[in-house]
N, C-alpha and C positions, 0 to 999 in steps of 0.2 A: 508196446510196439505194435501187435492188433491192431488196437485204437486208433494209433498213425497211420496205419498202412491202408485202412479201410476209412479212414476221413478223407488220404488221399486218392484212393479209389474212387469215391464218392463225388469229389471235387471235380475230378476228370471226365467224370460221367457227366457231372452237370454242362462241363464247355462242350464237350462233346456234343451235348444233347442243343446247344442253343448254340453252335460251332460262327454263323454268322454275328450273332448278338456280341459274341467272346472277342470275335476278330475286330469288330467297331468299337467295344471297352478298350483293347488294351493298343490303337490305331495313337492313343498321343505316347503311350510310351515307345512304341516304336517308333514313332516321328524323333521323340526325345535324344534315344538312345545313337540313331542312325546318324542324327546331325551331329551330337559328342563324339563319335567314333570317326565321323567324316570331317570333323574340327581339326580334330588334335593330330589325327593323321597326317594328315596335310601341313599340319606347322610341324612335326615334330620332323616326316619330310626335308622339310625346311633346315631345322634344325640341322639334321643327318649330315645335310649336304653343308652346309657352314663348315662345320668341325671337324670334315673330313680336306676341307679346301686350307685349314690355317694347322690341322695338324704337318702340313705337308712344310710348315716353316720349320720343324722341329723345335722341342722344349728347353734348348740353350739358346734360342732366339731371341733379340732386345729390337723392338724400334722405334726409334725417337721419332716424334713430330713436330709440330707446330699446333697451341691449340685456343682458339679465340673464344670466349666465352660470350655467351648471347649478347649482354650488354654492348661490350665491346664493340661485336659486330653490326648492334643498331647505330654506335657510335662512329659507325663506318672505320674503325679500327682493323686490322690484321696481321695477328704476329703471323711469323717469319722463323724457320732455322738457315742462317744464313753460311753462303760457302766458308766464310771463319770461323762456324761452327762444327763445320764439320772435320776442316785441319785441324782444332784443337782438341779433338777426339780422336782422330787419325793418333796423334802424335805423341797425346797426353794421360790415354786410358793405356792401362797396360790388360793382359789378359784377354785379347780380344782376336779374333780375326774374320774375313769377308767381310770387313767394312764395304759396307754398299750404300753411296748413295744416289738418290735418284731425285728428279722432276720432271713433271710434265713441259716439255719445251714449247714453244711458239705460241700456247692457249691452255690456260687451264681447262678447256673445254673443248679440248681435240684442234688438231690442226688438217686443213684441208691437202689431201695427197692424190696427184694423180699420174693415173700411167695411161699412154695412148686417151683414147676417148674418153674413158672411165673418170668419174672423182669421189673418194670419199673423203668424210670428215671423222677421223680417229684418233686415240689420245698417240701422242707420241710421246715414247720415255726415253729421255738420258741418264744414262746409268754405265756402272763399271763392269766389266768381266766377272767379277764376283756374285754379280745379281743372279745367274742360274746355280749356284749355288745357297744361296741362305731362302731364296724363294723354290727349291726344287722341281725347278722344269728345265728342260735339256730341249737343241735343237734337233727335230726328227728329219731333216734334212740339210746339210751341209754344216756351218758351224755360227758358234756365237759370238760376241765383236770381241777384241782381245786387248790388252795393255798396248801391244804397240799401233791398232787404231785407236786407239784413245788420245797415247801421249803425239801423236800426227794427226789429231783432230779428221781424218779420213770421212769421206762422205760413204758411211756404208751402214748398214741397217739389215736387221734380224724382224721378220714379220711373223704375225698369227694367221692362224688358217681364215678366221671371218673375211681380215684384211685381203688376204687373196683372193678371196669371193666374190668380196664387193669390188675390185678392182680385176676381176676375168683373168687374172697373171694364169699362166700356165702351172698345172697341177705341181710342178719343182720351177719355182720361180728364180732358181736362185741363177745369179746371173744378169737377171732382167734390170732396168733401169728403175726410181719412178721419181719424182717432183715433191719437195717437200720445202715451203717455207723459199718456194724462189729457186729451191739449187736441187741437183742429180744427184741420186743415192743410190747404190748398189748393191743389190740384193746379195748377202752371203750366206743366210739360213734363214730355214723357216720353223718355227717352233711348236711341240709338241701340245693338240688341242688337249682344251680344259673346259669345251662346254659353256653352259651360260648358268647367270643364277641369276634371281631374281626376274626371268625372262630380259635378262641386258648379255651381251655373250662376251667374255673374258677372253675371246682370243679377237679382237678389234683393234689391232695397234701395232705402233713400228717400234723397234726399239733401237737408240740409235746411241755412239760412244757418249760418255760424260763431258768430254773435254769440246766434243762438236757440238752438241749441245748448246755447252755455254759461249760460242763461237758464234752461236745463231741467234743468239738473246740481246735483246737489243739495252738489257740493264740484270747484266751477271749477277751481281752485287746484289740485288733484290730478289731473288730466286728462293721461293720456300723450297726447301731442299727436306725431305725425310730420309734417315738411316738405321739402315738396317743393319743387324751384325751379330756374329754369335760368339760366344763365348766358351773359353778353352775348356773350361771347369765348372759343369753346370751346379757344383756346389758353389760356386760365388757368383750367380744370375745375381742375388741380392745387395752383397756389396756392389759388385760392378754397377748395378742399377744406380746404388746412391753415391758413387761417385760421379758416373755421369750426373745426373741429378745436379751437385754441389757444383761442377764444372759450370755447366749451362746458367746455373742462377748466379752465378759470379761473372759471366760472360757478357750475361745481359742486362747486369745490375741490381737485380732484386733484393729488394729490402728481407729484413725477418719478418714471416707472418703474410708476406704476399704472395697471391698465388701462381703459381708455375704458369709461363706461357706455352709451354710445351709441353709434353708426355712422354711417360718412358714407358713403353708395356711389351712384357713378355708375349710369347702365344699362346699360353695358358692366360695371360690375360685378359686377352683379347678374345679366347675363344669363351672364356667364363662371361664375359660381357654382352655377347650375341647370348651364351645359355640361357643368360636373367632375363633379356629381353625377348627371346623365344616362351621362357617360361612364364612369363606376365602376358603375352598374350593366350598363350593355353588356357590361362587360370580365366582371365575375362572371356574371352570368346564360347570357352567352355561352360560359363557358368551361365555367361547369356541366352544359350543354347539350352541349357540344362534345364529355364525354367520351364518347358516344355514337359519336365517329367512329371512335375509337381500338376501342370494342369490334366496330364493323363491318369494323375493319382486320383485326382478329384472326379475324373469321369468314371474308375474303377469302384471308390466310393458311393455313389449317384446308383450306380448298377446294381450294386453289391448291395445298397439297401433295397431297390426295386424289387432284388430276387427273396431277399429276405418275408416282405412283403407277399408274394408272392405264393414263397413257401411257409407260409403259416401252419396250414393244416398238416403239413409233413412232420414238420417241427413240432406240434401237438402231438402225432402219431410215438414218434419218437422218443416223447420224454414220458407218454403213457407208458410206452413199452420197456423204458428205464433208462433210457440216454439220461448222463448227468450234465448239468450247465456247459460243464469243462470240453466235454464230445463234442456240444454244437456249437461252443465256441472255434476247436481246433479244426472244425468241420469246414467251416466259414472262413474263419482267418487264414489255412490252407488255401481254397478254394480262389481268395483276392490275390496272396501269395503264387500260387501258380499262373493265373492271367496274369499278372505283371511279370515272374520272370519270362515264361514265355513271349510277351510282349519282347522284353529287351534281347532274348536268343535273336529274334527275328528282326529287331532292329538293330541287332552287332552285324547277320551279315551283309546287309541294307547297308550300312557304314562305310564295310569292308567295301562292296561296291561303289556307292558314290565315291570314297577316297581315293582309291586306286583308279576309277575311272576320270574325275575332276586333275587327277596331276598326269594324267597322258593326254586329255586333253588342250591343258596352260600349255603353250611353246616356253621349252628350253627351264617347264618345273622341275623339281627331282620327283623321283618316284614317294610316292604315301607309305611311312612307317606309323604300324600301328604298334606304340608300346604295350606289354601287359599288364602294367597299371590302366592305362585306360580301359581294357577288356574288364579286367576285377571289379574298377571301379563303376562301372555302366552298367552291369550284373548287378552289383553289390548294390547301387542306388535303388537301379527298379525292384530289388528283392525288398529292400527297408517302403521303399514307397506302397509297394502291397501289403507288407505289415501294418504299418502305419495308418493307411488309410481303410486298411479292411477290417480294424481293429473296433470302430466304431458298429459297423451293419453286423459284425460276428457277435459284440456284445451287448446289441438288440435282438439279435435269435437268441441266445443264449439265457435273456431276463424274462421271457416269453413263459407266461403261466399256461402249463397246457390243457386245461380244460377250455380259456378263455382263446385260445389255436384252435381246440378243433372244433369250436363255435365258429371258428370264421368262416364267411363264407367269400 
């Protein structure tokens, strides 16, 4: 224990003593460590803000889609869940309730709305009273469309805070007219903000009945419709799933062995499916970042023999006066050992700042989580990187004949 305490004594004296020379050594491990820390931040960030946005369907949640497979779509194909599909779900699945379903009306790519002078281009949903339930958001001013605007096709609509923004309506709109697809809508609520992700903002849209909707559409019958809907007994999420499932592929025709043109996914599925695809990018971006350590291991190396070099005569001194191999090996391999991890202390809080300061910067990012695996692990790399590479200059001090050291001159 001595032995340890006084090699790393030794070690610290030496950074110490060349405190600039230390700081430009271990300048790629901090580059390294800072950009892994300000990496994975920022996606995991990312991540945070995902999983917090689909927890909010709750985990007895089912929603069907439509789903076109690349080919397909070069073949200029596009399935469809069509309103027959949806009644034979309504009608046919038992165990179920807040059947919700929805489509974007008048544009899959937003429809132009305007009030007085103003115009925007925003998606507008047709959907049922059930839709603030299985998606959980509520109107934070006045109320949401209800069964009996729906089944009287009513011209009336529920907006997001963006929409009011971009259209100057009065801070409580509700009340106010606006233009949508040709015809007067009537503001009856407006709905609790949810932010933006991906820098796109989630409260940009009208929401308007189901049944008006399909009033507005100039080919019902062709409407990719998605639904949503949860289920009474989230012990049978699974059957319920592959009934739906058998329903759909019997609806649509499918052979055995053909693949589904639709989706059935939970929100654990869905949320598991952003995870992988958050966690592939971690892994690559991290790694490409990372190779940064390995080039500051190599300059820690390059040094570390210099000093070696260097300290000849000391090294001579030393093993005159009885140091054994083992000393000036643990002396040295320490001494690489501490520049690298200090390297990476000072490149974790370099990280900490680039991450947290890069996502207040993005409009409408989430804020930078930093997991503590990545802390561990960015520690742990640059501590094995100083080993590793200090392992070669510690066991050329340490082979060093000392008579033929303190010849050197």
């Amino acid at each position: 224990m001595f032995s340890l305490l006084e090699s790393l004594r030794s070690a610290l004296a030496s950074i110490r003593a060349h405190a600039m020379r230390s700081f430009l050594t271990t300048l790629g491990i901090i580059i390294g460590v800072a950009s892994v820390i300000a990496v994975v931040s920022l996606i995991q960030g990312l991540s945070h803000s995902i999983s917090s946005q689909f927890a909010g369907l709750g985990s007895n949640s089912l929603t069907v889609r439509s789903d076109t497979s690349f080919e397909e779509a070069m073949q200029g194909k596009r399935n469809r869940l069509s309103l027959r599909d949806y009644e034979y779900l309504l009608h046919h699945i038992e165990d179920i309730n807040s059947v919700t379903p929805m489509f974007l009306a008048l544009s899959d790519f937003g429809g132009s709305i305007q009030y007085g002078g103003q115009s925007s281009v925003s998606r507008i949903l047709a959907t049922t009273p059930s839709y603030q339930d299985t998606q959980s958001v509520y109107p934070s001013v006045g109320r949401f469309i209800t069964d009996a605007d729906d089944r009287s096709r009513r011209r009336v609509t529920v907006i997001g805070t963006a929409l009011r923004d971009n259209l100057k309506l009065p801070e409580n709109p509700v009340g106010e007219f606006i233009e949508m697809g040709g015809e007067w809508f009537r503001i009856v609520g407006l709905m609790e903000e949810r932010g933006e992700m991906f820098g796109f903002s989630q409260d940009d849209y009208a929401i308007i009945p189901f049944g008006t909707g399909l009033a507005l559409s100039s080919n019902a019958l062709r409407q990719d419709i998605s639904i949503t809907f949860n289920v009474n007994d989230i012990e049978q999420i699974e059957p319920v799933s592959d009934r739906v499932t058998s329903l759909l592929r019997r609806l649509h025709g499918l052979k055995p062995g053909q693949r589904n043109d639709f989706k059935v996914e939970t929100a654990r599925q869905l949320t598991e499916s952003f995870a992988g695809i958050i966690n592939t990018m971690t892994l690559v971006l991290g790694s490409v970042v990372g190779v940064s350590l390995l080039v500051g291991g190599i300059g820690i190396m390059n040094i570390m023999l210099v000093s070696v070099t260097e300290r000849t005569r000391e090294i001579g001194i030393s093993k005159a006066l009885g140091a054994k191999r083992h000393h000036i090996l643990m002396q040295f391999l320490i001494e690489a050992t501490a520049l690298s991890l200090l390297g990476g202390l000072i490149g974790l809080v370099i990280g900490y700042a680039l991450g947290f300061g890069a996502a207040r910067l993005i409009p409408g990012f989430p804020d930078a989580v930093v997991p503590w695996w990545a802390v561990a692990l960015a520690l742990g790399f640059s501590t094995l990187v100083g080993v590793v590479f200090g392992l070669m200059p510690a066991a050329k001090a340490a082979r060093m004949d000392p008579i033929e050291a303190l010849r050197y001159e």
